[in-house]
C-alpha positions as CSV (number, residue, x, y, z in Angstrom):
1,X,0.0,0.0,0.0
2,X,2.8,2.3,1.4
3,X,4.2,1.7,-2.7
4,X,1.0,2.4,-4.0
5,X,0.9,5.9,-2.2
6,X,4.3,6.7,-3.3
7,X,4.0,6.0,-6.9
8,X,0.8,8.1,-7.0
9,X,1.9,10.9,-5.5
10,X,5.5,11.0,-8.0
11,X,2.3,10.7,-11.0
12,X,0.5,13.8,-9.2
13,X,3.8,15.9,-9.0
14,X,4.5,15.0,-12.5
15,X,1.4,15.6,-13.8
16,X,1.2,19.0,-11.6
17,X,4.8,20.1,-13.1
18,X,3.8,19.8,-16.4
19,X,0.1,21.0,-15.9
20,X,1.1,24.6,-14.5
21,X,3.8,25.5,-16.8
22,X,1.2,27.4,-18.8
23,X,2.7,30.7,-18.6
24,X,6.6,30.2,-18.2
25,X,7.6,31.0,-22.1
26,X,10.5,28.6,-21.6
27,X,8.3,25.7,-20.7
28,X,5.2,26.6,-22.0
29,X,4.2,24.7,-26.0
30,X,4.3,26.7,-29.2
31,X,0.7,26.0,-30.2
32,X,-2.7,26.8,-27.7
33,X,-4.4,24.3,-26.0
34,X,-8.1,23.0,-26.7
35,X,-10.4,26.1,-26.4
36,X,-12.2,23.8,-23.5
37,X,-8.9,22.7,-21.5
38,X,-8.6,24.8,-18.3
39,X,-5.7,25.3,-16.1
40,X,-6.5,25.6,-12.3
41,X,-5.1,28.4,-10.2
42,X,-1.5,27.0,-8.6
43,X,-0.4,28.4,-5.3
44,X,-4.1,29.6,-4.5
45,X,-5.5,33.2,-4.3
46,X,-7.3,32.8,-8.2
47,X,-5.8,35.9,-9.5
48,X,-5.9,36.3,-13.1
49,X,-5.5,39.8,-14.9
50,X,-8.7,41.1,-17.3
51,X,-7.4,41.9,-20.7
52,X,-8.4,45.1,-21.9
53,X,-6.9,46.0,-25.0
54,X,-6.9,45.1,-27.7
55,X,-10.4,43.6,-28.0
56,X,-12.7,43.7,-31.0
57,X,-11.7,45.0,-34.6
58,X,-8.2,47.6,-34.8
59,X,-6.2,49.2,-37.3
60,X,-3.1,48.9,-35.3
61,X,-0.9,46.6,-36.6
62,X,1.5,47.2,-33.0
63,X,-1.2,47.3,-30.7
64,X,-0.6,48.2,-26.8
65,X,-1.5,45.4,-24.6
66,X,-3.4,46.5,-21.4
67,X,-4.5,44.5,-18.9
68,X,-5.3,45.1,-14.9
69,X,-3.2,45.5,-12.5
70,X,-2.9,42.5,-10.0
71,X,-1.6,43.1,-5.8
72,X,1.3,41.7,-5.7
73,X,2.4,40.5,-8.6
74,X,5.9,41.5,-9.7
75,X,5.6,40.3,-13.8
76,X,3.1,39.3,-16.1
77,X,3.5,37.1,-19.5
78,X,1.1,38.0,-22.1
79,X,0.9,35.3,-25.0
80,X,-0.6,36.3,-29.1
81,X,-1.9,33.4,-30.8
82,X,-3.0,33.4,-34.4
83,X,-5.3,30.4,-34.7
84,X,-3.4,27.7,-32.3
85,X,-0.2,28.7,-33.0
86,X,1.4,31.0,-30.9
87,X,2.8,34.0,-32.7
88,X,5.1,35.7,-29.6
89,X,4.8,36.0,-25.8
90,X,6.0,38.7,-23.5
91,X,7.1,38.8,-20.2
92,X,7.3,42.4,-18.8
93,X,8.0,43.5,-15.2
94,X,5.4,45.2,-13.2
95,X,6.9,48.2,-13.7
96,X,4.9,48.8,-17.5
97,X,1.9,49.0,-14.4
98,X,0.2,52.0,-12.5
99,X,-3.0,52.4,-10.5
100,X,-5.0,49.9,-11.9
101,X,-3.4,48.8,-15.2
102,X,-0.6,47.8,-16.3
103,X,0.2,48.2,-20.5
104,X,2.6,47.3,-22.9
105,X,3.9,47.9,-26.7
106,X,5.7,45.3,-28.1
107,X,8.4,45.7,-31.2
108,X,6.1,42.9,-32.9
109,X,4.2,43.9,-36.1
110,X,1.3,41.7,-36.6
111,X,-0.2,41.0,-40.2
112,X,-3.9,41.7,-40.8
113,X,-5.9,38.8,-39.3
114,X,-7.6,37.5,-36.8
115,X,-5.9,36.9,-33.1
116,X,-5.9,36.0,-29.4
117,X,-4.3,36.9,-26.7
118,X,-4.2,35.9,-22.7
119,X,-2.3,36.8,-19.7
120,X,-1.0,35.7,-16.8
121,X,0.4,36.8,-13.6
122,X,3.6,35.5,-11.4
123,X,3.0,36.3,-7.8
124,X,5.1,34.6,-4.8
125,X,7.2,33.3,-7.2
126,X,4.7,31.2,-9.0
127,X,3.0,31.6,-12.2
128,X,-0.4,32.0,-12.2
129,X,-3.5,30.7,-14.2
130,X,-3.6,32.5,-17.8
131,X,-6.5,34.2,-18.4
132,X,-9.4,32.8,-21.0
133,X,-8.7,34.0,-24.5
134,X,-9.6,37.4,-25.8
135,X,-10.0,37.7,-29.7
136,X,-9.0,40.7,-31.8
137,X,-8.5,41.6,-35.7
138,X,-5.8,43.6,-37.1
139,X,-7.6,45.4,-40.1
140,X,-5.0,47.8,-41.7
141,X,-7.5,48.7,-44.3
């Protein structure tokens, strides 16, 4: 039994590793996962940023990515996904942040289309759940 318990509890760590490396750009995969897999909070507190802009149709093709500000957090990835493959991910210090948002402008250009982006926030040294997806269009014309 005492076996039993071991070897379930190396599968749990295993599986726990690889389940919250969501928003670490140097673990996390190159294409999105299925639009109905979730990601639970690690390290408790639930804290995941609101994307703000951009949202809905642009002509921007360098948007600025604004999202809120989180309590504690001391960096935030955001990730741009262009059906499920991701197109670039940026991790910024909390400095880009002031009262109750934090915003960023990338040096990436993006090519008219359709896009999505999410967020996530590393607080107490762990990265947090990524947001759900929020879709945008770059239309240049």
């Amino acid at each position: 039994m005492r076996k039993l318990t071991l070897s379930l509890l190396v599968i749990a760590t295993i599986f726990t590793v690889v389940l919250f490396s969501a928003c670490n750009s140097t673990n996390s995969p190159s294409t999105k996962p299925p639009a109905n897999s979730t990601t639970p909070n690690q390290g408790g507190g639930g804290v995941i940023p609101e994307r703000i802009a951009p949202i809905g149709t642009i002509n921007e093709k360098n948007p600025t990515y604004i999202l809120s500000k989180i309590e504690k957090a001391t960096k935030y990835q955001y990730q741009i996904y262009q059906g499920d493959t991701r197109i670039f991910d940026v991790t910024v210090s909390s400095n880009v942040c002031r009262d109750t948002q934090c915003s960023d402008k990338p040096n990436h250009t993006l090519d008219d289309g359709n896009y999505q982006w999410r967020v996530c926030a590393f607080i107490d040294g762990v990265w947090r759940s990524a947001s759900p997806f929020t879709e945008f269009t770059v239309s240049s014309k």
